[in-house]
SEZA-820735 format. One record per atom (N, C-alpha, C): atom name; residue in three letters; residue number from 1; x, y, z negated. Coordinates in Angstrom, 1 decimal, padded with zeros to 4 digits. Each point is the difference from the previous one (the first is absolute). Example, Ala and Ser with C-alpha at 12.3 -4.5 7.8 and 13.67 -1.06 7.14 Angstrom:
REM residues 2
['N','ALA',1,[013.2,-005.7,-007.8]] ['CA','ALA',1,[-000.9,001.2,000.0]] ['C','ALA',1,[000.9,001.2,000.0]] ['N','SER',2,[-000.4,001.1,000.7]] ['CA','SER',2,[000.9,001.1,000.0]] ['C','SER',2,[-000.8,001.1,-000.8]] 
This chain:
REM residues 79
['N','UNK',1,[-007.6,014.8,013.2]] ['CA','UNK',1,[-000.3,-001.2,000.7]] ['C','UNK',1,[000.2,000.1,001.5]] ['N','UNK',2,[-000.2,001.3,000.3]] ['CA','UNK',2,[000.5,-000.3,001.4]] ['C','UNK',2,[001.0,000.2,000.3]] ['N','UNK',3,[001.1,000.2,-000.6]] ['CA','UNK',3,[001.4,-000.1,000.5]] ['C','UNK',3,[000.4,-001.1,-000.1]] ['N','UNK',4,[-000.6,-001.2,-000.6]] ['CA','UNK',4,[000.3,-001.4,-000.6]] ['C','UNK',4,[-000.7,-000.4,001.5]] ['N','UNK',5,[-000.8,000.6,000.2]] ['CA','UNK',5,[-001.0,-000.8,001.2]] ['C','UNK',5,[001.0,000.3,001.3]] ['N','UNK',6,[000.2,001.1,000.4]] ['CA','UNK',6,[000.9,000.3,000.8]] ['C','UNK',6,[001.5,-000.8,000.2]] ['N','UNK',7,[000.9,000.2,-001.1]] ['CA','UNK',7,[001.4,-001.1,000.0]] ['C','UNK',7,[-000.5,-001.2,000.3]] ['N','UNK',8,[-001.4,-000.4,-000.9]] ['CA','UNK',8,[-000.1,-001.4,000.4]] ['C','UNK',8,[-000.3,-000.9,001.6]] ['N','UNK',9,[-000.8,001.5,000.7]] ['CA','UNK',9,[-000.6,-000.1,001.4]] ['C','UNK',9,[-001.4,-000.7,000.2]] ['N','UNK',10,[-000.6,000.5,-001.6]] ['CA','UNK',10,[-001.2,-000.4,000.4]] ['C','UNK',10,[-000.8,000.8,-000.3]] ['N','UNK',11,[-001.7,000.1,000.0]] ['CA','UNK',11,[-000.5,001.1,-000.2]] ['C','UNK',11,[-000.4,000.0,-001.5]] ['N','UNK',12,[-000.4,001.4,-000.2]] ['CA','UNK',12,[-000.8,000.5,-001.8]] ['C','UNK',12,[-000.9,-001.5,-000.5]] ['N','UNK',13,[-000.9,000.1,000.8]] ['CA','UNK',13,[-000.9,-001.0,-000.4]] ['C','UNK',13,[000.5,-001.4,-000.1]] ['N','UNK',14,[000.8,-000.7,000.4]] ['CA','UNK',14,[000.7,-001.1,-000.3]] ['C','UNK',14,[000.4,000.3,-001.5]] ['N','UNK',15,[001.3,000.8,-000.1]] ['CA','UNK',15,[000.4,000.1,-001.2]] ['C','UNK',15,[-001.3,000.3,-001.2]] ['N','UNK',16,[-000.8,000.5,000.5]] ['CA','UNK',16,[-001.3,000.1,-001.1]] ['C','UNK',16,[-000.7,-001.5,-000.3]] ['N','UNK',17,[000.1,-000.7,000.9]] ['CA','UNK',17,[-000.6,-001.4,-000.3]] ['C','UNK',17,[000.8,-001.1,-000.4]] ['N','UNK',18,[001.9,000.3,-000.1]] ['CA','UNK',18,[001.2,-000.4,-000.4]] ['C','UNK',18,[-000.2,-000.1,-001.1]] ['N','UNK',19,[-000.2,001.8,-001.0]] ['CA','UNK',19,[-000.6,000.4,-001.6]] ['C','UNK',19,[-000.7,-000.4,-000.6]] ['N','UNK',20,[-001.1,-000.6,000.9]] ['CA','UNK',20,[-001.2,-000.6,-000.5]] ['C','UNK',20,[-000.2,-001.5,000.5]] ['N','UNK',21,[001.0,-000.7,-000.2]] ['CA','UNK',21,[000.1,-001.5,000.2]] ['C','UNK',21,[-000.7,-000.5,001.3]] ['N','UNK',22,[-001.1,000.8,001.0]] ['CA','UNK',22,[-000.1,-000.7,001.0]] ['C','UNK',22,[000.9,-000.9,000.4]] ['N','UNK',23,[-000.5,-001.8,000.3]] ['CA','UNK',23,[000.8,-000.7,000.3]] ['C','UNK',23,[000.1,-000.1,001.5]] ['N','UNK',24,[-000.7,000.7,000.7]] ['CA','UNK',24,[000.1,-000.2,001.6]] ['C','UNK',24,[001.3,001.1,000.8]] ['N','UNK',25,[001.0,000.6,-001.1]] ['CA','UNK',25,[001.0,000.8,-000.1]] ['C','UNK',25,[000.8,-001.3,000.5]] ['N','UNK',26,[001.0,000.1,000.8]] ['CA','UNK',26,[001.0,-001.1,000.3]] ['C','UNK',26,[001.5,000.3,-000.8]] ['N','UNK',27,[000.4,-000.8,-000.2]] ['CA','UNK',27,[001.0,-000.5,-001.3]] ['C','UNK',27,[001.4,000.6,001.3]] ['N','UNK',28,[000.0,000.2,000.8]] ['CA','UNK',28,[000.9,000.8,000.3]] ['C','UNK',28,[000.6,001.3,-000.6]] ['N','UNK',29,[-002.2,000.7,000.0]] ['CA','UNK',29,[000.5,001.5,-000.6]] ['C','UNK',29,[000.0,000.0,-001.3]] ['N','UNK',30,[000.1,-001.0,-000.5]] ['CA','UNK',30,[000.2,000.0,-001.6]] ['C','UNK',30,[001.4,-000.1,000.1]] ['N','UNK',31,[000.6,-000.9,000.6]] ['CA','UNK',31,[001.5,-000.5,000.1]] ['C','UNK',31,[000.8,001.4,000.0]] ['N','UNK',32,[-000.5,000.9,001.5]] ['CA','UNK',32,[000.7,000.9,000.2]] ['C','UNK',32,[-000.2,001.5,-000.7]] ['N','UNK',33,[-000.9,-000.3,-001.4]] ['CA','UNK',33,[-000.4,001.3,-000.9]] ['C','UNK',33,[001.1,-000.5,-000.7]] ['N','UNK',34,[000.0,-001.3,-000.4]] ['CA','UNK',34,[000.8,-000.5,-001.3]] ['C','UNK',34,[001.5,000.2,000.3]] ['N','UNK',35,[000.4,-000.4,001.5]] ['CA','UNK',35,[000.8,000.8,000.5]] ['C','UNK',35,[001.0,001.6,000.1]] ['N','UNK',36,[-001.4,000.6,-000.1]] ['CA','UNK',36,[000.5,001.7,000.3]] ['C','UNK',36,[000.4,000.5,-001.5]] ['N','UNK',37,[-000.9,-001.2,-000.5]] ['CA','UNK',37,[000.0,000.3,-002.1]] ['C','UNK',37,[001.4,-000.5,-000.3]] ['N','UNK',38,[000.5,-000.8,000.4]] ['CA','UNK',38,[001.3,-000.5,-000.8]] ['C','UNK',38,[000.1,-001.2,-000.5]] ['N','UNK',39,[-001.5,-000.8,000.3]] ['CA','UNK',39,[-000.4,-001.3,-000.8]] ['C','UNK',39,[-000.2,-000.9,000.7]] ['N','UNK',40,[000.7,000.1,001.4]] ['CA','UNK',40,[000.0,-001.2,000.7]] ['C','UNK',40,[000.6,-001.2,-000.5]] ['N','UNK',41,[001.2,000.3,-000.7]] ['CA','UNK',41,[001.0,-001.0,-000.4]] ['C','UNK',41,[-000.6,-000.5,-001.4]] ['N','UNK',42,[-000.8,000.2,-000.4]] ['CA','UNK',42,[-000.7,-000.6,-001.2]] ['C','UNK',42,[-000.7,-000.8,000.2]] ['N','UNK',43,[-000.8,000.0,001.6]] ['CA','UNK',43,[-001.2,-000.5,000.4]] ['C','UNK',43,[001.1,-001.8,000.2]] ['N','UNK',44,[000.9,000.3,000.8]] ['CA','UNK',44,[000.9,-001.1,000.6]] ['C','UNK',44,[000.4,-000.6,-000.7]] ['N','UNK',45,[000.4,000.5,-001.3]] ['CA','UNK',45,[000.5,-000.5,-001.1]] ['C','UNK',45,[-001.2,-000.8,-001.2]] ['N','UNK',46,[-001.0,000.5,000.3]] ['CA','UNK',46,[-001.5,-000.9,-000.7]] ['C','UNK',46,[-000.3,-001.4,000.8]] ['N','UNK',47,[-000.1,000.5,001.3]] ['CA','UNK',47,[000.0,-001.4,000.6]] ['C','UNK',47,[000.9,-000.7,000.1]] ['N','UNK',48,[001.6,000.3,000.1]] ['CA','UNK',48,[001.0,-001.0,000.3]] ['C','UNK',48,[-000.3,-001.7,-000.4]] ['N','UNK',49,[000.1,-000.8,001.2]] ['CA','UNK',49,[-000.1,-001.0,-000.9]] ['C','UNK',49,[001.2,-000.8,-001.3]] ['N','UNK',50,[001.1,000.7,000.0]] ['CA','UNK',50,[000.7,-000.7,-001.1]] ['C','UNK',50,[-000.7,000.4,-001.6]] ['N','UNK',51,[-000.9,001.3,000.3]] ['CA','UNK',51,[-000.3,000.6,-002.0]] ['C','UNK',51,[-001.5,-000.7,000.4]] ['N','UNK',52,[-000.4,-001.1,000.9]] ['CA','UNK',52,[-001.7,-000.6,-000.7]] ['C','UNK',52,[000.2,-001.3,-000.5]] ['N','UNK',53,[000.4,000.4,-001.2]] ['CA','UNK',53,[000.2,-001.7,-001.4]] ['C','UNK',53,[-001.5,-000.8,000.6]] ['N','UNK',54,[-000.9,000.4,000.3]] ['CA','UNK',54,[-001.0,-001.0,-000.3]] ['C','UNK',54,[000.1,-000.5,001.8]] ['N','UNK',55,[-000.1,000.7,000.9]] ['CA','UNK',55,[000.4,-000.7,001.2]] ['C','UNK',55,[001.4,-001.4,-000.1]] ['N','UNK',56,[000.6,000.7,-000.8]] ['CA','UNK',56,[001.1,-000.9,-000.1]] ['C','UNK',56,[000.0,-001.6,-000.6]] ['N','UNK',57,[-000.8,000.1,-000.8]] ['CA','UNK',57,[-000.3,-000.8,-000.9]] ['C','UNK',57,[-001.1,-001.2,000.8]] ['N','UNK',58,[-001.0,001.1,000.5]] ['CA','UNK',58,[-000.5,-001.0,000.9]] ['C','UNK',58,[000.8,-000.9,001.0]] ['N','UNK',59,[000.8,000.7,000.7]] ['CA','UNK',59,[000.7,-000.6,000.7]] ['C','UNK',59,[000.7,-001.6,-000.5]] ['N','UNK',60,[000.6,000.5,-001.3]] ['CA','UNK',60,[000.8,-001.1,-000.7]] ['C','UNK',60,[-000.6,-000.7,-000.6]] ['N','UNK',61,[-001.3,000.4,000.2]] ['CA','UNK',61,[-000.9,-001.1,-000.2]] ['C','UNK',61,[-000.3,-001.2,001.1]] ['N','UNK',62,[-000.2,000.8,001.1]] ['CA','UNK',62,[000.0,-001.1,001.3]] ['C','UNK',62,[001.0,-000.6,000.3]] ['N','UNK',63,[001.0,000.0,-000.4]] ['CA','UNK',63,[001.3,-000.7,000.4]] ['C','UNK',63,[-000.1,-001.5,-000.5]] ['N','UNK',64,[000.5,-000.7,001.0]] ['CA','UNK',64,[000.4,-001.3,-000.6]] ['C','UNK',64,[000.5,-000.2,-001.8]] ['N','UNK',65,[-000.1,-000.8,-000.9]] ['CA','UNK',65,[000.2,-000.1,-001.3]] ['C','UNK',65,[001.7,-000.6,000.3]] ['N','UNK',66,[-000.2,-001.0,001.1]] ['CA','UNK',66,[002.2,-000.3,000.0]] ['C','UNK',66,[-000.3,-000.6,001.6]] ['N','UNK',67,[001.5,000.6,000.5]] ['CA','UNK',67,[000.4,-000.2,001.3]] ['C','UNK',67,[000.8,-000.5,000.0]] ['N','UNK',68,[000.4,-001.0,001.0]] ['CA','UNK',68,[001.1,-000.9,000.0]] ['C','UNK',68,[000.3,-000.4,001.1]] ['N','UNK',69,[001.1,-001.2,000.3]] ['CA','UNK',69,[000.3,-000.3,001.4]] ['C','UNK',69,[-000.4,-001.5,000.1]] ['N','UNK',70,[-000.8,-000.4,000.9]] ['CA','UNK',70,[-000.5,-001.2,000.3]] ['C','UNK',70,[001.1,-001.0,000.5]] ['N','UNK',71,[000.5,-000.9,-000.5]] ['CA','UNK',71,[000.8,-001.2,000.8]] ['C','UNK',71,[-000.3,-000.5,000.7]] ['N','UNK',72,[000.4,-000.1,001.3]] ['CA','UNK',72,[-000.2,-000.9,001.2]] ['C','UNK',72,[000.2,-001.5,-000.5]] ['N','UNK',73,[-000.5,-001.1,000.1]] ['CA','UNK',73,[-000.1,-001.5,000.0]] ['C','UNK',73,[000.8,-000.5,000.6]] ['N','UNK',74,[001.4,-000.4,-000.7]] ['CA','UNK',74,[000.9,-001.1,000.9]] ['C','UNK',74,[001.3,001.5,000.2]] ['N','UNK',75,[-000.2,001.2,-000.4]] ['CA','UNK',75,[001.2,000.5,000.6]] ['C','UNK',75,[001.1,-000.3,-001.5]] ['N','UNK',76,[000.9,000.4,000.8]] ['CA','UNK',76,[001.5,-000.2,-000.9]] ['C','UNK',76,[000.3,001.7,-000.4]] ['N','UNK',77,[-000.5,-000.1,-001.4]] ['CA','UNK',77,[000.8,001.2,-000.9]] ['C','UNK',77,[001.8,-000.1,-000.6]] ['N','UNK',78,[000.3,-001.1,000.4]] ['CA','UNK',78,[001.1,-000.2,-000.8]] ['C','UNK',78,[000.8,001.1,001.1]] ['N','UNK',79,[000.6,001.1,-000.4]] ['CA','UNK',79,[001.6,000.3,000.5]] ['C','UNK',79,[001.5,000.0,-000.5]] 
């Protein structure tokens, strides 16, 4: 643990309250453990927003049901 603590630049005791879910640990040094591990790009790829189906759905839920183009009164469509 302390060589994890050291690459990471932070001290033993952090990393001991990292192991033990202390949440007053900041999500940086989680970022940059998951970093040194190899599992950065997993983390980025959990959140991305195009793979959250239920975000999505919500969204396409809020959308208008049909969109259209409003006619102006009196103009001339004919060309």
């Amino acid at each position: 643990m302390a060589e994890v603590a050291e690459r990471l630049g932070v001290g033993y005791q952090t990393i001991f309250r990292m192991e033990h879910g202390d949440p007053s640990v900041a999500v940086s040094v989680y970022m940059s453990a998951l970093w040194l591990f190899g599992l950065d790009r997993a983390v980025v790829a959990a959140v991305h927003p195009d793979n959250d189906e239920s975000g999505k759905a919500l969204e396409r839920a809020r959308m208008p049901k049909r969109v259209g183009v409003k006619k102006l009164k009196g103009a001339d469509y004919d060309f």
